[in-house]
N, C-alpha and C positions, 0 to 999 in steps of 0.2 A: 453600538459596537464600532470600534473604529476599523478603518482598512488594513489589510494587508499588507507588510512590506518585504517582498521578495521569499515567500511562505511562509512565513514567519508566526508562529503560533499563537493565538489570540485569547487574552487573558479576560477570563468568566468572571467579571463583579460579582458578587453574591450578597443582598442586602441581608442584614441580619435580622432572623425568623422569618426570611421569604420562605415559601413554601414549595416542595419540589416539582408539584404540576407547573407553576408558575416559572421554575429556571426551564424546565424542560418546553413550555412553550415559547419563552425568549430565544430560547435556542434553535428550535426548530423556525422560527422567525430570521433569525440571522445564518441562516444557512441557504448560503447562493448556491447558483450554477457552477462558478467557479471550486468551492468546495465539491460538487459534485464530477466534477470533471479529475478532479486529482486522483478519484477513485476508478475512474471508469474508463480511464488510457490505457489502451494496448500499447505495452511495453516491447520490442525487438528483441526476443532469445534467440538463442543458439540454434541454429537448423540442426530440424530432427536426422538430417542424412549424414551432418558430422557427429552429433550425439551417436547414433548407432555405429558408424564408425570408428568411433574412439571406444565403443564397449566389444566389438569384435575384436579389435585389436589386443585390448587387456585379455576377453577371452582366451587368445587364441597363445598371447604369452604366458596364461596359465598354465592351461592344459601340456604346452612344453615343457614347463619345468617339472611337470608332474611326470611328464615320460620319460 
């Protein structure tokens, strides 16, 4: 398999009549660290104190209009 280039998605040869134990153990073979880490990053969301924030707010401009 060749390397990566800037995530860039990597394209499965499949020899014809390989059999599919045989691509699924290639595969798990060509599966680095680096693959594993693109799953396994904690991503930066939104603080939960602005989330609740912004849903009391809509709350509470609900509840107005309704009164």
């Amino acid at each position: 398999m060749t390397a990566r280039k800037n995530g860039a998605i990597r394209v499965l040869r499949v020899k014809k009549g390989e059999r599919l134990k045989a691509i699924y153990a290639r595969l798990r073979k060509a599966f680095t660290a680096e693959d594993l880490q693109k799953y396994t990053e904690i991503e930066e969301g939104i603080p939960m104190d602005r989330v609740l924030a912004d849903l009391e707010a809509i709350q509470r401009e609900e509840t107005q209009e309704r009164e």
